[in-house]
C-alpha positions in Angstrom: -10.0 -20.6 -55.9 -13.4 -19.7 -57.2 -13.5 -20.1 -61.1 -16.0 -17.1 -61.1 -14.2 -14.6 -59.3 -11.9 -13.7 -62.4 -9.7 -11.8 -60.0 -12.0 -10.4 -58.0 -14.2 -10.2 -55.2 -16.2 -13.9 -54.7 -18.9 -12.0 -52.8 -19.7 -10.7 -56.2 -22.1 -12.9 -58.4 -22.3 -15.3 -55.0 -25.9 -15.9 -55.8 -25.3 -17.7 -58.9 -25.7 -21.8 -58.0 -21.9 -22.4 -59.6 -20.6 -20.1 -57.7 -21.3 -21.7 -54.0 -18.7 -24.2 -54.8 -15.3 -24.3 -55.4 -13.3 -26.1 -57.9 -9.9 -27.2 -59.1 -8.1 -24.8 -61.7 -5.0 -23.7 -62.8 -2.6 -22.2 -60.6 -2.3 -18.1 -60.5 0.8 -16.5 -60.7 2.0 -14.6 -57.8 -1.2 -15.3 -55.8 -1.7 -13.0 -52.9 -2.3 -14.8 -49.4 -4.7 -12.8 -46.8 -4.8 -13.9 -43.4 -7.0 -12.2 -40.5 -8.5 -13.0 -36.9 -11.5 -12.1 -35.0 -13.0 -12.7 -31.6 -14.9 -15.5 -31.2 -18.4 -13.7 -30.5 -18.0 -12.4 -34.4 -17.8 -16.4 -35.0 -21.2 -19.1 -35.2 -18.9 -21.7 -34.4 -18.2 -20.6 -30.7 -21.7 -20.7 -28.3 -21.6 -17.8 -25.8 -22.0 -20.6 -23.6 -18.4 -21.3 -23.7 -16.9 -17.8 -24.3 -18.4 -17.2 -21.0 -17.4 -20.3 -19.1 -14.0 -19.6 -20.3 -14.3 -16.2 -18.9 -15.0 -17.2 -15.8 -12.0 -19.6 -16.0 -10.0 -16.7 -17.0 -10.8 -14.9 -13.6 -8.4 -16.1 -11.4 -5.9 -18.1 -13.5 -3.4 -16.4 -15.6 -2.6 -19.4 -18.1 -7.1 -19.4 -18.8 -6.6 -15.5 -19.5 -4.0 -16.1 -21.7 -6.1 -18.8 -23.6 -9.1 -16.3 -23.2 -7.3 -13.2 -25.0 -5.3 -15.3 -27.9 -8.3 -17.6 -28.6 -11.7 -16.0 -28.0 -11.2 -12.1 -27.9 -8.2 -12.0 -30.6 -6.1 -9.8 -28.7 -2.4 -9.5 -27.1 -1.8 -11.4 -23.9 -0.7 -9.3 -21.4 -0.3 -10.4 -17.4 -1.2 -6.8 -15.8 -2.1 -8.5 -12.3 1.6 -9.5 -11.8 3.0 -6.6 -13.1 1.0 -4.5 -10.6 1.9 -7.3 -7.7 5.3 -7.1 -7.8 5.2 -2.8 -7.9 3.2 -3.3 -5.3 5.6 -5.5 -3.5 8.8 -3.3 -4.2 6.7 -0.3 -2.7 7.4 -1.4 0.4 11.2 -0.9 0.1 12.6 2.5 2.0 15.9 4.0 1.7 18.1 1.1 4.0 20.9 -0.5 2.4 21.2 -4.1 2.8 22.6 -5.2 6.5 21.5 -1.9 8.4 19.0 -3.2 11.2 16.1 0.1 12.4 17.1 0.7 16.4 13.3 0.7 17.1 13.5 -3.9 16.2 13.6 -6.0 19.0 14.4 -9.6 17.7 16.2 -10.8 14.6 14.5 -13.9 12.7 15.6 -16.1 9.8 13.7 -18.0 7.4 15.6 -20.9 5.2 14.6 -22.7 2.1 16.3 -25.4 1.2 16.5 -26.9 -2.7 18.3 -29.1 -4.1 21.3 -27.6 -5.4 20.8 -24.0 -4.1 19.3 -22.5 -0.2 17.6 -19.3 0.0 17.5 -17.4 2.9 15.5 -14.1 4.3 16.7 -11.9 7.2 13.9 -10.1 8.9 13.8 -7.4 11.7 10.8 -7.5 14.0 9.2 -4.4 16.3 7.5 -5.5 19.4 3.7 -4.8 20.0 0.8 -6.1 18.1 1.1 -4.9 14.4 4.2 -6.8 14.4 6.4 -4.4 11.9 9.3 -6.2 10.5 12.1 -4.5 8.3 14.3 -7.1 5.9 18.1 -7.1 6.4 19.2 -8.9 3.9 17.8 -12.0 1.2 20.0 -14.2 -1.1 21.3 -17.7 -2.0 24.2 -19.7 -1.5 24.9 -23.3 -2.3 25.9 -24.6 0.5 25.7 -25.3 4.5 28.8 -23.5 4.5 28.1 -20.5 3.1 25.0 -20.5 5.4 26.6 -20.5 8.5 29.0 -17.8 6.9 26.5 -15.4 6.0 24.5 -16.1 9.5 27.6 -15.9 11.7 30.7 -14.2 10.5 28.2 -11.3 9.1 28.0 -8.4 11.3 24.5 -7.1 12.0 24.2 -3.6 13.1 21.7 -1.2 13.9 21.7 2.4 12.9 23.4 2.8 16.4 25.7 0.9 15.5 25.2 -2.1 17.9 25.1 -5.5 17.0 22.5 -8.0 17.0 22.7 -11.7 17.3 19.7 -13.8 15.7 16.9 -15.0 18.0 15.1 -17.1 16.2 16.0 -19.3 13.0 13.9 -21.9 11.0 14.8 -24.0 8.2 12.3 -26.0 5.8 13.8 -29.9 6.1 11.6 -31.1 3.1 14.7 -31.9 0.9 18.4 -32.8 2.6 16.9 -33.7 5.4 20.2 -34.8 7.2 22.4 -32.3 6.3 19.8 -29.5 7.6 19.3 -31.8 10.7 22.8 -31.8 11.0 23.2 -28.0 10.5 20.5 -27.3 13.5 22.2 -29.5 15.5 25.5 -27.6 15.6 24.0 -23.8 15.2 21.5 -22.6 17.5 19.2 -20.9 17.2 18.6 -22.8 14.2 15.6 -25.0 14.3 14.1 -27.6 11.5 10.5 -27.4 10.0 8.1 -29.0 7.8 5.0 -27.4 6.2 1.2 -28.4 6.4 -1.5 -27.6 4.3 -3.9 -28.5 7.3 -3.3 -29.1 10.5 -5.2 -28.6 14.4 -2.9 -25.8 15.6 -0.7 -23.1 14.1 2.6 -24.4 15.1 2.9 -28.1 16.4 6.3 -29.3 17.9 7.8 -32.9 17.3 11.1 -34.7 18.2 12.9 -34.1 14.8 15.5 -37.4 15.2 16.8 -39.9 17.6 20.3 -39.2 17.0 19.4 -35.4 18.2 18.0 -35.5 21.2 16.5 -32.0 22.2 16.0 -31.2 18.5 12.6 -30.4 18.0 10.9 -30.1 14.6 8.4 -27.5 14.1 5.6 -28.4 11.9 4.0 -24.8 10.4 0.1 -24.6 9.3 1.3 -23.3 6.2 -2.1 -22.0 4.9 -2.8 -20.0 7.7 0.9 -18.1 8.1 0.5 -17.6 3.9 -2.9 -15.9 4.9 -1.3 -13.8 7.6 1.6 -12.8 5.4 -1.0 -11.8 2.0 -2.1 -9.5 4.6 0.7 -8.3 5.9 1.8 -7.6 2.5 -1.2 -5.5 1.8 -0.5 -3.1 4.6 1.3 0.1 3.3 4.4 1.2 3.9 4.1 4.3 6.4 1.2 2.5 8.3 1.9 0.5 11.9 2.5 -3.2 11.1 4.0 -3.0 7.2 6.2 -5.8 6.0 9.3 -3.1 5.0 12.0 -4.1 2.2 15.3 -2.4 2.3 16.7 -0.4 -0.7 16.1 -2.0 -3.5 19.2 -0.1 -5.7 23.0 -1.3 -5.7 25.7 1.1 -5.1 25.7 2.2 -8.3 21.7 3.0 -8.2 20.3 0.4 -10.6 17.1 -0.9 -9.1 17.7 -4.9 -9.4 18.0 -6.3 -5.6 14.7 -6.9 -5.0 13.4 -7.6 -8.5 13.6 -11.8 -7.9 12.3 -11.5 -4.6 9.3 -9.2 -5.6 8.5 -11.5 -8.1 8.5 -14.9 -6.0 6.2 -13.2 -3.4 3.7 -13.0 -6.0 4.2 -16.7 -7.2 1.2 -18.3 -5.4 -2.7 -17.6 -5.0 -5.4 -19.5 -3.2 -7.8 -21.8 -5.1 -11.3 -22.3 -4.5 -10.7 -24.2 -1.5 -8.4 -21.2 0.3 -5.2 -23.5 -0.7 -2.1 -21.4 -1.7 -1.2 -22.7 -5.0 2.4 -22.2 -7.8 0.9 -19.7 -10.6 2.7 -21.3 -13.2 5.1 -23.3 -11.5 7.0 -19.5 -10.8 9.6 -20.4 -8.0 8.9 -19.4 -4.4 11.3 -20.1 -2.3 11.8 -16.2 -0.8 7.9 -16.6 -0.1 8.2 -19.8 1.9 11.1 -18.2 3.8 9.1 -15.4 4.5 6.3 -17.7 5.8 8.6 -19.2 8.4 9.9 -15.2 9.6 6.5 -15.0 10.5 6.6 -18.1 12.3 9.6 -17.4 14.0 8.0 -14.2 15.3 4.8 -16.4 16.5 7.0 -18.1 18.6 9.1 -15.4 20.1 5.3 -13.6 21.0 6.1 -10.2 19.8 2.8 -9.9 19.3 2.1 -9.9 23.3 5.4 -7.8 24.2 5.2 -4.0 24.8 6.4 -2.1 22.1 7.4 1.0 24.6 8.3 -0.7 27.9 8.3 1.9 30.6 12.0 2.3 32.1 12.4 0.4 35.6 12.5 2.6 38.4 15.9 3.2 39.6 16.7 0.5 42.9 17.7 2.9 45.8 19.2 1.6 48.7 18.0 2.8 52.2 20.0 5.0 54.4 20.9 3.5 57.4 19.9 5.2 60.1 23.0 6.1 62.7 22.5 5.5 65.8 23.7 8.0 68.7 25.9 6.6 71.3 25.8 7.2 74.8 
């Protein structure tokens, strides 16, 4: 407390010597306490140097722009970039409930996820012809192998026709429980096992997966460059060739909440300065990495390379014999 201040204002009579020091006194009653903040380029303490360096930190890393705001500009954190990701994600969704597959797909992929205690899943729908349009039919969790194969094969999968569909291609990531997902392939086609790469020579590299299954065949993904093709997929509106569609994101009763985990884990990595996809924040993505093997699954079917409007086969006539007379 400054002994001069009687009360008042210590800028006042701050040119007297005495008066630039403060010294112990007898406690006020009822003192009043005043706390404030400012931003750091108000402060002499902080060079520019380093408000700018962590600016530039700040750029591309949501925990740095959260230091940034609270410690140098003095101002509310708030994380605008996800909130616009994941809008952007759940525009993608049209008016299809869950389980109804567009008549204009031709093949039927499944992406897996496997965690410890829980597996995630993504059903996707895929259009033949180069911009490779996909539709998803369904995304969830169960905890078990069990409840795998239940939602994969007792399901029924129906276009708006009303005709069923079978899957064509499955993957499932074997990084944890190896031999129970093994196992699983083993005794459910078309399920096959993977394993991602951050690097590697060729977009999709095959490999025996186990002795004990022979015919089995691992596929080991180029991770980096199938989350590159699926940031740009993602980026692709909705009512343009080639969009990565979402179906209905309300329940039966019209609350907008199916969708709202899955947006969010699509928007739970970024690439670094080297081009490697990275966890913002350790968010979970395991409906990202199952979307990541969907579009592996549709690299290996070559959709890409099938005509999207095959021209109907000529009808197969059978020559008339021609009679013979008699004589």
């Amino acid at each position: 407390m400054c002994p001069l201040a009687k009360g008042k204002s210590c800028l006042k009579g701050f040119d007297d010597v005495q008066a630039r020091w403060w010294i112990r006194t007898e406690p006020v009653k009822n003192p009043v306490r005043v706390c404030f903040w400012f931003n750091a380029f108000a402060s002499p303490f902080v060079p520019l140097g380093e408000i700018g360096a962590q600016a530039l930190r700040a750029k591309d890393n949501p925990q740095e722009d959260h230091d940034f705001c609270h410690r140098y500009l003095a101002i509310p954190y708030r994380d605008e970039r996800a909130a616009r990701e994941e809008d952007f994600i759940l525009a993608l969704c049209d008016e299809r409930p869950p389980g109804v597959i567009p008549s204009e797909s031709m093949a039927l992929t499944v992406g897996v996820d496997v965690q410890l205690t829980v597996i995630y899943y993504a059903i996707r729908a895929w259009a033949a012809g180069p911009d490779e349009e996909s539709w998803l039919i369904r995304a969830g969790m169960v905890q078990s192998f069990a409840g795998l194969a239940q939602v994969m094969f007792n399901a029924v999968y129906q276009d708006s026709h009303g005709e069923q569909r079978l899957l064509d291609y499955a993957l499932i990531d074997s990084g944890y429980r190896k031999k129970e997902v093994l196992a699983f392939c083993w005794e459910h086609a078309p399920f096959r096992p993977s394993m991602g790469w951050e690097k590697l020579r060729s977009l999709v590299r095959l490999a025996k997966a186990d002795d004990k299954y022979p015919g089995l065949l691992r596929h080991d993904v180029h991770t980096t460059a199938f989350k590159d093709a699926l940031d740009r997929k993602l980026k692709i509106p909705a009512a343009d060739p080639g969009a990565f569609h979402l179906h209905s994101n309300r329940d039966d009763n019209g609350h907008e909440l199916l969708l709202v985990d899955y947006a969010k884990q699509l928007c739970s990595e970024a690439p670094d300065e080297r081009g490697l996809w990275r966890q913002v924040n350790n968010r979970p993505n395991h409906y990202l990495d199952c979307e990541v093997l969907n579009l592996v699954c549709a690299h290996m079917l070559e959709l890409r390379s099938m005509d999207s409007n095959p021209d109907p086969a000529p009808p197969i006539t059978k020559p008339t014999p021609e009679r013979s007379a008699r004589w």
